[in-house]
TORZA-95850 format. One record per residue (C-alpha): residue number from 1; residue in three letters; x, y, z. Coordinates in pm, whole numbers, plus 32768, in hexadecimal, padded with zeros to 4 digits. Layout:
// residues N
<site NUM, "ALA", <X, Y, Z>>
...
***
This chain:
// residues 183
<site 1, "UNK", <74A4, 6DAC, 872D>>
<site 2, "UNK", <7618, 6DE5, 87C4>>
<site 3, "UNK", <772F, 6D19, 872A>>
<site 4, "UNK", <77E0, 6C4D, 8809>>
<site 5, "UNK", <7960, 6C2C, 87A8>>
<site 6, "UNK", <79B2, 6ACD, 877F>>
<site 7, "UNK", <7AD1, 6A02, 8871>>
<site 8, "UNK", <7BDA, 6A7C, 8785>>
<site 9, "UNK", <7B74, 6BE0, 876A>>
<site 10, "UNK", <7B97, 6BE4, 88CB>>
<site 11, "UNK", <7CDA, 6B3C, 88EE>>
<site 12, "UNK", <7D75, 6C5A, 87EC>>
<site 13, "UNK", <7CB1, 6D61, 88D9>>
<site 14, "UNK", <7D58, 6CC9, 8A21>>
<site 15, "UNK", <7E9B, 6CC3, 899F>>
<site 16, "UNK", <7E78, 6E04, 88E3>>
<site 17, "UNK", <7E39, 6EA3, 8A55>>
<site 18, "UNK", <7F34, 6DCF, 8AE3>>
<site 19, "UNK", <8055, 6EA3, 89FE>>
<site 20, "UNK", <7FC8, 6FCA, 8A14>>
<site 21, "UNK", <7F92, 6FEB, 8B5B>>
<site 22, "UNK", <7EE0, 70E7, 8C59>>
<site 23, "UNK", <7E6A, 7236, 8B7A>>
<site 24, "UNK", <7DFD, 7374, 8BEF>>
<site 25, "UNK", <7CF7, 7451, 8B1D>>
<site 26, "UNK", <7DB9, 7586, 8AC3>>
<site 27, "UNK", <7CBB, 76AA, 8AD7>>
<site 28, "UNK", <7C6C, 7774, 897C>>
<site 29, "UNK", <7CE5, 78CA, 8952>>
<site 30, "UNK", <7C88, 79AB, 8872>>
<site 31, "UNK", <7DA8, 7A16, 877B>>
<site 32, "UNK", <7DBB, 7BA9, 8774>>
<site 33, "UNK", <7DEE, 7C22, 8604>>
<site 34, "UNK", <7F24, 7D06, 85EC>>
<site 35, "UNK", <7E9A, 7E10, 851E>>
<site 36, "UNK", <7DA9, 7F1B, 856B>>
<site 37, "UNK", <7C53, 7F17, 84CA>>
<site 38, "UNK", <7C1B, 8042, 842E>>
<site 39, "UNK", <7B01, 811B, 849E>>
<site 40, "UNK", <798A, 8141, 8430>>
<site 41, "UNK", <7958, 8254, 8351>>
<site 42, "UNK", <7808, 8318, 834F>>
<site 43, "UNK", <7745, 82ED, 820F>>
<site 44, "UNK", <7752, 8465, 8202>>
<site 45, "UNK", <78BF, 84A0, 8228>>
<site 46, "UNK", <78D2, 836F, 8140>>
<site 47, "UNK", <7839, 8474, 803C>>
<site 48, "UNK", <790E, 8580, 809D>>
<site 49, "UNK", <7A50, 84E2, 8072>>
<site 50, "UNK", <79CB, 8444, 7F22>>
<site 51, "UNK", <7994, 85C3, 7ED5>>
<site 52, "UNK", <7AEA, 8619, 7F54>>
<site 53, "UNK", <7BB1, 8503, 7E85>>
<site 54, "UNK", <7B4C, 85A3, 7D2A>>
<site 55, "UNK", <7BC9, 86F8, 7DD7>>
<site 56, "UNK", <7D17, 8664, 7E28>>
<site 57, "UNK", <7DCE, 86BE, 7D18>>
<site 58, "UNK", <7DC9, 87BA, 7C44>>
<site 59, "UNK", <7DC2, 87EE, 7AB0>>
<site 60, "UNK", <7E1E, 894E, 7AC9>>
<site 61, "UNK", <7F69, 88D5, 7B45>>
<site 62, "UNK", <803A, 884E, 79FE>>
<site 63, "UNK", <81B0, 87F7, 7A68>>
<site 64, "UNK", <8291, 87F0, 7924>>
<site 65, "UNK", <829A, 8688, 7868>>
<site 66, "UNK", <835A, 8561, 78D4>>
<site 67, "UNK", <8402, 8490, 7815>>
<site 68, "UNK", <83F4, 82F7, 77FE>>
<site 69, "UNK", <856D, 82B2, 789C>>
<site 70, "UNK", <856C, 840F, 795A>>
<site 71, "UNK", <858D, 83DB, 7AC8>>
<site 72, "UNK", <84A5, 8484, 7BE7>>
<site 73, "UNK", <851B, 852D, 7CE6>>
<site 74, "UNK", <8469, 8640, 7DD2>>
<site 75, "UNK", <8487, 8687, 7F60>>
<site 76, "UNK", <83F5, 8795, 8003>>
<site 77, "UNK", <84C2, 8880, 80EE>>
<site 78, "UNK", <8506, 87F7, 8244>>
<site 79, "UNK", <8569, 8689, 81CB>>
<site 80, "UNK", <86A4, 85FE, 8230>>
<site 81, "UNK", <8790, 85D6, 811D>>
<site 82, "UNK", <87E2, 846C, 81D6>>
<site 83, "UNK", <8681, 8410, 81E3>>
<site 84, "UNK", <863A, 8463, 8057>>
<site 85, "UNK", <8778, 838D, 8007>>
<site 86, "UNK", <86E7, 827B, 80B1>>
<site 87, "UNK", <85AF, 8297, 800A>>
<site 88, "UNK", <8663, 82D3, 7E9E>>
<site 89, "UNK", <8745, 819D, 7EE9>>
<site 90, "UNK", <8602, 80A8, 7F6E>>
<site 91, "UNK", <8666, 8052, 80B6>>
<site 92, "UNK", <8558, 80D3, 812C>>
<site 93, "UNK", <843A, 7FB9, 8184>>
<site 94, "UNK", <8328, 7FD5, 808A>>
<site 95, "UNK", <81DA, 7FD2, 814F>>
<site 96, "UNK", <80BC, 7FD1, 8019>>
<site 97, "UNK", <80D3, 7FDC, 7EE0>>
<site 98, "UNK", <7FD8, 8078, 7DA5>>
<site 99, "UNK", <7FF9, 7FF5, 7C39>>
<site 100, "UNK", <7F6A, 811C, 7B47>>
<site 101, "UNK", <8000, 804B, 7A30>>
<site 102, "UNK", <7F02, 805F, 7909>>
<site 103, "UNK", <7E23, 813C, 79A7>>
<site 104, "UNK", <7D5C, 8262, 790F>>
<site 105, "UNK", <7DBA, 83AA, 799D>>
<site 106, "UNK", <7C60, 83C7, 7A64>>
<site 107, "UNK", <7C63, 8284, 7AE8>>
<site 108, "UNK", <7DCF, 82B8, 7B4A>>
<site 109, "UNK", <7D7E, 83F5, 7BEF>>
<site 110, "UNK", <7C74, 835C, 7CB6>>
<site 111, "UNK", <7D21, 820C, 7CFE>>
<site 112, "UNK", <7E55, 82FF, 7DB5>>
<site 113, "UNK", <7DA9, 83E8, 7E53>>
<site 114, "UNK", <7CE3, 82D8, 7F18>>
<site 115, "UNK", <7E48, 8219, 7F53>>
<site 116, "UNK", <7ECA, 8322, 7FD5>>
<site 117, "UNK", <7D92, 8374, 80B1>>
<site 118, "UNK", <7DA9, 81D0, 812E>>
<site 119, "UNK", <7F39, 81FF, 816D>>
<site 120, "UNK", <7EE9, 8335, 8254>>
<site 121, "UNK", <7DDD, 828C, 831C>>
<site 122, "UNK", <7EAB, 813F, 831D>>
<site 123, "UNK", <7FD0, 8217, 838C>>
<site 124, "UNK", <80B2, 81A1, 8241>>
<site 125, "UNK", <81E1, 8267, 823E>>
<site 126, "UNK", <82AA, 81E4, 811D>>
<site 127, "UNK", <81EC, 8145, 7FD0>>
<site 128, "UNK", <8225, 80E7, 7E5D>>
<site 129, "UNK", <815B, 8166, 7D32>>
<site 130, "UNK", <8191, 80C8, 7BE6>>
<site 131, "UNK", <811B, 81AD, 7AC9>>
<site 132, "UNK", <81F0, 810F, 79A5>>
<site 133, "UNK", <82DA, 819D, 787F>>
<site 134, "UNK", <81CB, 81F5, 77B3>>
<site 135, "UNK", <822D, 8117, 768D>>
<site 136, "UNK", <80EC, 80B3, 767F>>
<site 137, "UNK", <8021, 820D, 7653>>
<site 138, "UNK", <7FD9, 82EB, 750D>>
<site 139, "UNK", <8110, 8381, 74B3>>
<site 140, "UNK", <8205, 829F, 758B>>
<site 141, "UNK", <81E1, 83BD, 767D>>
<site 142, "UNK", <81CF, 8353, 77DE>>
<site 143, "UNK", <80BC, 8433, 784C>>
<site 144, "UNK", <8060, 8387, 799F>>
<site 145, "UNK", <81BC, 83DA, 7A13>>
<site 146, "UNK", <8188, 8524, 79E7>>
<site 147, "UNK", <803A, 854E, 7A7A>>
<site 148, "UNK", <80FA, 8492, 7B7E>>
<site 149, "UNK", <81D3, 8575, 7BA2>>
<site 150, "UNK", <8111, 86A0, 7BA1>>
<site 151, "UNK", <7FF1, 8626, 7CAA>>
<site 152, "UNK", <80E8, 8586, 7D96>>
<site 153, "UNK", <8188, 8705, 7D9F>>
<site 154, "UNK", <804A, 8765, 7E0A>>
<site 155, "UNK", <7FCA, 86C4, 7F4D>>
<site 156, "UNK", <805F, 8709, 8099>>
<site 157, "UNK", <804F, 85B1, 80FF>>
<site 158, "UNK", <8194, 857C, 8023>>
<site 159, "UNK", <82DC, 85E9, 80B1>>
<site 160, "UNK", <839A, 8539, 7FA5>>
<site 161, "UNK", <83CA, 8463, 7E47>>
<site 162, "UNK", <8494, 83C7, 7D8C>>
<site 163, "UNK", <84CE, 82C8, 7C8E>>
<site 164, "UNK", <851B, 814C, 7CE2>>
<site 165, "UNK", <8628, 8092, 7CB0>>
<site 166, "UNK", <8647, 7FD2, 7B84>>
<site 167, "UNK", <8601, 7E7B, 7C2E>>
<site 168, "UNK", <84A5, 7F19, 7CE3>>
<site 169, "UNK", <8432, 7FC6, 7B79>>
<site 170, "UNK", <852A, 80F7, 7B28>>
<site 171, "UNK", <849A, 81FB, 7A66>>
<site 172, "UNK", <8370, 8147, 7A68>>
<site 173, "UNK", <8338, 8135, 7BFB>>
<site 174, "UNK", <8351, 8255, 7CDE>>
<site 175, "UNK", <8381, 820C, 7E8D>>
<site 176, "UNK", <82CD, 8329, 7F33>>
<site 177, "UNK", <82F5, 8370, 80A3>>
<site 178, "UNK", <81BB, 8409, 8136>>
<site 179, "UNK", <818B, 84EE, 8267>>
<site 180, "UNK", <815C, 8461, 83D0>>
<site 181, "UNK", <7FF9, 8487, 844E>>
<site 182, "UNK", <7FD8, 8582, 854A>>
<site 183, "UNK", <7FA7, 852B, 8695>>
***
């Protein structure tokens, strides 16, 4: 059974319709994200790179030991002197950032490698990683830092690193600027 508005309902309608006037119907349209999706990866190539990721980096590798206040800094040859100052001074825009604060050395080693595998294929050029002063660790020895240190040396995909600013983490923060993906 339909509900029938009563006189005064009706009244409010008409002068609702009155105010508002003639209205058009404005056609939905559908709203176009701005970022890419990434692509499907095979299950198989899911395993490889899995595989790949505890290759990354290697043990073999041992760059001397850092200390907690020492600051970063490492560019490979070919990088602007300009560029690397802009990076050292942060006015370069920070596009992802990874927190390794607390982290084991394993799980640190896998949580970067992967970051830096999801900045290349989300074409990140300039990040953060937070590893901490090591206050915290046996010793008071800040031993992320300088695995830091040491597998950021190795991968190609780095052109340079160095420590933040005090106000984005000093010695406890490093901005890394990555290579451009090839096209």
């Amino acid at each position: 059974m339909k509900h029938r508005p009563s006189k005064l309902d009706q009244l409010d309608i008409a002068l609702f319709r009155e105010d508002v006037g003639d209205i058009e119907q404005i056609p939905q349209e559908k709203i176009i994200p701005a970022t890419k999706r990434p692509q499907p990866i095979p299950r198989f190539r899911k395993q490889r790179l899995d595989q790949e990721f505890n290759d990354v980096f290697s043990e073999d590798y041992e760059a001397k030991a850092v200390g907690s206040e020492e600051s970063l800094a490492f560019k490979r040859s070919g990088i602007q002197e300009r560029l690397f100052s802009r990076l050292r001074s942060g006015r370069m825009h920070i596009e992802a950032e990874l927190d390794l604060h607390g982290m084991t050395i394993p799980l640190a080693h896998e949580a970067l490698a992967k970051f830096i595998h999801d900045c290349k294929h989300y074409e990140i050029r300039c990040t953060r990683i937070i590893h901490g002063k090591g206050w915290g660790s046996k010793h008071h020895k800040p031993v992320l830092k300088t695995k830091l240190n040491s597998w950021l040396q190795q991968t190609d995909d780095v052109l340079a690193f160095c420590s933040a600013p005090i106000e984005d983490g000093g010695t406890g923060a490093v901005y890394v600027l990555l290579r451009r993906p090839a096209k």
